[in-house]
Residue frames relative to the residue before (quaternion, step in Angstrom):
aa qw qx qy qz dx dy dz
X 1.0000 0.0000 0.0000 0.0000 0.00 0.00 0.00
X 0.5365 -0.5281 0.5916 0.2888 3.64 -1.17 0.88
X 0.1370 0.7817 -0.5978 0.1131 2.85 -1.54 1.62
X 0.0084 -0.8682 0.4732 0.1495 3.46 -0.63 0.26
X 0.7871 0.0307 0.0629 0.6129 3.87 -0.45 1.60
X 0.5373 -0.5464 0.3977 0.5045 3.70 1.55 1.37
X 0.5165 0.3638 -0.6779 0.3758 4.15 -0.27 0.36
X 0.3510 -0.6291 0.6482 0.2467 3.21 -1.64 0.37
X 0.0616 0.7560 -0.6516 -0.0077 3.48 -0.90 0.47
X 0.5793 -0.5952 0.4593 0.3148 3.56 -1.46 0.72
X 0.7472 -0.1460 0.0000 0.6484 3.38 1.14 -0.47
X 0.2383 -0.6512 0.7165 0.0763 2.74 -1.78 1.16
X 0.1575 0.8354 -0.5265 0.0014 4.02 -0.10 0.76
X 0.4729 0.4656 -0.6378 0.3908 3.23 -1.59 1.34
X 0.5871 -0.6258 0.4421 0.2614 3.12 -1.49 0.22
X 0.4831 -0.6711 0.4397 0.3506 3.93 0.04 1.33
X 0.4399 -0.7066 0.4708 0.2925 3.77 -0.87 1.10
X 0.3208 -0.7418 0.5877 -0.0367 3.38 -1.42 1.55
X 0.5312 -0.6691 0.4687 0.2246 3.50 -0.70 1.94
X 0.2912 0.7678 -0.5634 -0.0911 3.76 -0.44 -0.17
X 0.6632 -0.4887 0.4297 0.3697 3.89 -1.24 0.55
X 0.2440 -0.7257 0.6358 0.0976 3.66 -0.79 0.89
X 0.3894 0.7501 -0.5332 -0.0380 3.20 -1.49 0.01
X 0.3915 -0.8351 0.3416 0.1806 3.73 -0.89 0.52
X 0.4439 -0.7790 0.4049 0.1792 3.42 -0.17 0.74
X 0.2832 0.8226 -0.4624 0.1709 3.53 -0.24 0.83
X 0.3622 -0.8264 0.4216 0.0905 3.57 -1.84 0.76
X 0.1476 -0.7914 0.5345 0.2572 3.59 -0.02 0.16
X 0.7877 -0.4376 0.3849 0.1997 3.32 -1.31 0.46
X 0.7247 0.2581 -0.0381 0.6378 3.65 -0.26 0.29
X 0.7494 0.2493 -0.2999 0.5350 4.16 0.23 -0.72
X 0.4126 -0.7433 0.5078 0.1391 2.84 -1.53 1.22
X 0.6482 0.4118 -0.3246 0.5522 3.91 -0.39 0.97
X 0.5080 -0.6133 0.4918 0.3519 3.77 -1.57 -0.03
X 0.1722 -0.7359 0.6053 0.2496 3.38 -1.03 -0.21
X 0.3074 -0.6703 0.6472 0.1934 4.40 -1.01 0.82
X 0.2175 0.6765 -0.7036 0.0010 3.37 -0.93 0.58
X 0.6642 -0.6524 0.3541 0.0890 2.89 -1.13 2.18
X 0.1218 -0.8939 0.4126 0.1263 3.83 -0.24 0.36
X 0.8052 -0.3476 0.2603 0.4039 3.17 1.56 -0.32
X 0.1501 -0.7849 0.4187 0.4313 4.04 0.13 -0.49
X 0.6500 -0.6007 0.3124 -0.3451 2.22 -1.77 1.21
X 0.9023 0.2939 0.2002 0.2437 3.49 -0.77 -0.05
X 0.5276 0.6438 -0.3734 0.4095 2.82 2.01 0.23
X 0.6475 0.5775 -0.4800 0.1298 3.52 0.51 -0.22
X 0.2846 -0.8086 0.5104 -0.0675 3.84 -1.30 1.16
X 0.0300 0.7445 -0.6288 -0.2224 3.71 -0.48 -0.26
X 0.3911 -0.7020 0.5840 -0.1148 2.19 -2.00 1.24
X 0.2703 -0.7691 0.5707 0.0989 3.83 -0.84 0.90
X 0.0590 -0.6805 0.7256 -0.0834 3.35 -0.91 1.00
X 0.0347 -0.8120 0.5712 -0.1149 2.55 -1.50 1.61
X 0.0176 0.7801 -0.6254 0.0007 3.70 -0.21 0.54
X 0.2308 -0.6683 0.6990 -0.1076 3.20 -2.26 0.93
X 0.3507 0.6716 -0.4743 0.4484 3.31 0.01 1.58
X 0.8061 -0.2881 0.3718 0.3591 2.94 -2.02 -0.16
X 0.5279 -0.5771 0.4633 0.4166 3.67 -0.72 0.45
X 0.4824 0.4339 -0.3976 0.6488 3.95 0.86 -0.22
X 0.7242 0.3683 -0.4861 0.3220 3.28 -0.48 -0.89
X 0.7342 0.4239 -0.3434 0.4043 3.69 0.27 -1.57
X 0.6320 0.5033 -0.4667 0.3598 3.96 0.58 -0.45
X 0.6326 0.5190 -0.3326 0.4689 3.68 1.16 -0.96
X 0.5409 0.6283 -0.3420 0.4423 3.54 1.27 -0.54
X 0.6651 0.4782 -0.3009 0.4883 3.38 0.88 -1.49
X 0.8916 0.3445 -0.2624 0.1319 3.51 0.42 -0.63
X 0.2340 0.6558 -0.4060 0.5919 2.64 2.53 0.27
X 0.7901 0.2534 -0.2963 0.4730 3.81 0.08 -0.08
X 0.4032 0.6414 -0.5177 0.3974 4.02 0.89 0.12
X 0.5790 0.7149 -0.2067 0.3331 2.71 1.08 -2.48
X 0.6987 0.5794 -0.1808 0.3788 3.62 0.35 -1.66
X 0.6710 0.6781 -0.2173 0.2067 2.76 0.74 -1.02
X 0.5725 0.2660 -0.1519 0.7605 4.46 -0.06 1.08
X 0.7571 0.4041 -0.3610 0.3649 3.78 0.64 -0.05
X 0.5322 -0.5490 0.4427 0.4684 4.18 -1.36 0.22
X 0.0169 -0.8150 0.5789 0.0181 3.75 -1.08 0.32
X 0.1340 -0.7589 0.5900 0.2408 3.41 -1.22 -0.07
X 0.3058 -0.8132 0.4934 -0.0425 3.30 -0.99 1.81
X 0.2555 -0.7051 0.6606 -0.0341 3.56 -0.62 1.62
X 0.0461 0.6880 -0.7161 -0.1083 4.05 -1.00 0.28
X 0.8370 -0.4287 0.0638 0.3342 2.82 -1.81 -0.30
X 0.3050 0.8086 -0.3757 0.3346 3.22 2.21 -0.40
X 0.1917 -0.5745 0.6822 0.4097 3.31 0.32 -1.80
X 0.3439 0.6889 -0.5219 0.3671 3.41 1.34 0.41
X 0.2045 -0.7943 0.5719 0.0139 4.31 -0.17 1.15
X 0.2092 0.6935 -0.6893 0.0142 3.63 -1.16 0.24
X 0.3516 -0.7293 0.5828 0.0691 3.95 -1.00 1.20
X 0.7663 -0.0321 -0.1648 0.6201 3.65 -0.93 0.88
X 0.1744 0.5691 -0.7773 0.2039 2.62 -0.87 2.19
X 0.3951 -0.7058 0.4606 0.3653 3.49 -1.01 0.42
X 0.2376 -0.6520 0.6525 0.3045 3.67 -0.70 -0.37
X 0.0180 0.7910 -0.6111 -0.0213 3.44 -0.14 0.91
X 0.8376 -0.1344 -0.1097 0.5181 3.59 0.82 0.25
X 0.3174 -0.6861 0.6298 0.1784 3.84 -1.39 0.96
X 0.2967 -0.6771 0.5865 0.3308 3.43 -0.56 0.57
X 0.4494 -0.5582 0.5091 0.4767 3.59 -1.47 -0.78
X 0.7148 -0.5749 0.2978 0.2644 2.84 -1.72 0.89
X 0.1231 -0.8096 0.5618 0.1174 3.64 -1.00 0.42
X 0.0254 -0.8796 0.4750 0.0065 3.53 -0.16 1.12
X 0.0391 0.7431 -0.6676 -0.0232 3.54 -0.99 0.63
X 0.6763 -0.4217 0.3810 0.4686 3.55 -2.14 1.08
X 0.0147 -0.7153 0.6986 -0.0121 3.77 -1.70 0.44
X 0.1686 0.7683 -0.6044 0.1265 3.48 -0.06 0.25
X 0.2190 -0.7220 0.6561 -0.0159 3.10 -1.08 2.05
X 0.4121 -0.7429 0.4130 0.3282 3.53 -0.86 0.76
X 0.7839 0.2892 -0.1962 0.5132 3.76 -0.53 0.48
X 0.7436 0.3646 -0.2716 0.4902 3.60 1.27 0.53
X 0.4707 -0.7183 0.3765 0.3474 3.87 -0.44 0.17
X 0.3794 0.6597 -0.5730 0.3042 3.44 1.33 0.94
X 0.0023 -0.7055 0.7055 0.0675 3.31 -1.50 0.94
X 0.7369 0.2136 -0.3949 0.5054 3.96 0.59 0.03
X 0.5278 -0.5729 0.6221 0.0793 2.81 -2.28 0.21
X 0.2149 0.8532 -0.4689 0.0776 3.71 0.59 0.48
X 0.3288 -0.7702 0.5189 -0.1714 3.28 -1.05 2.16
X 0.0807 0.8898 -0.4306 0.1279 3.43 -0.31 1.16
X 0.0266 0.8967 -0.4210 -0.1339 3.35 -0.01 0.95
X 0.2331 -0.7523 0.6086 0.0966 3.84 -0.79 1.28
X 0.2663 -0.6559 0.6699 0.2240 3.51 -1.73 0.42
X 0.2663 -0.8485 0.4549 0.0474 3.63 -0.48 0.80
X 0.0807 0.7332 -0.6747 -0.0257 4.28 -0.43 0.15
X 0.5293 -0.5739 0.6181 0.0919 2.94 -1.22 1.38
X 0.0946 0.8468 -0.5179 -0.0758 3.69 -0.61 0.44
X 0.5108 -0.5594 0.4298 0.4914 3.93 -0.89 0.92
């Protein structure tokens, strides 16, 4: 199950953020060709949907299990089961809720959360 920082969520959608090697390309004057000087890694930052299905209570306690998180390290599961561990949550959006109604269950809301994520080394 899709999770983010041990919340469960029905869906967790985007692509978990991927470290990648930085570097900048530069020239000096007089030398002929470029030179790369590596900066470091990189490149993790991603957004991320959160999604929950439930009881109006439920999705607000949801939202704030993920507010909470928020400025903190985490480990992020989507729907893939694809996992990655020290992500930051650099920001929770606010919730966005609309009527849902699953047949044979007591969900009536949709709660929608968008998060910005940075992979960290």
């Amino acid at each position: 199950m899709a999770s983010i920082g041990g919340v469960s969520c029905t869906f967790v959608r985007g692509n978990v953020p991927v470290i990648r090697e930085e570097g900048e390309v530069f020239r000096r004057a007089g030398i002929d060709g470029f030179g790369i000087h590596l900066t470091g890694k990189g490149d993790g930052v991603a957004p991320l949907v959160a999604v929950y299905y439930g009881t109006d209570a439920l999705v607000d306690a949801w939202a704030a299990s993920l507010y909470a998180l928020q400025g903190s390290l985490v480990t992020v599961v989507n729907d893939h089961g694809d996992s990655v561990a020290n992500v930051f949550l650099r920001r929770v959006g606010n919730l966005r809720k609309t009527a849902a109604v699953v047949p044979g269950t007591a969900t009536t809301t949709r709660g929608q959360i968008d998060i910005e994520a940075i992979a960290t080394v």
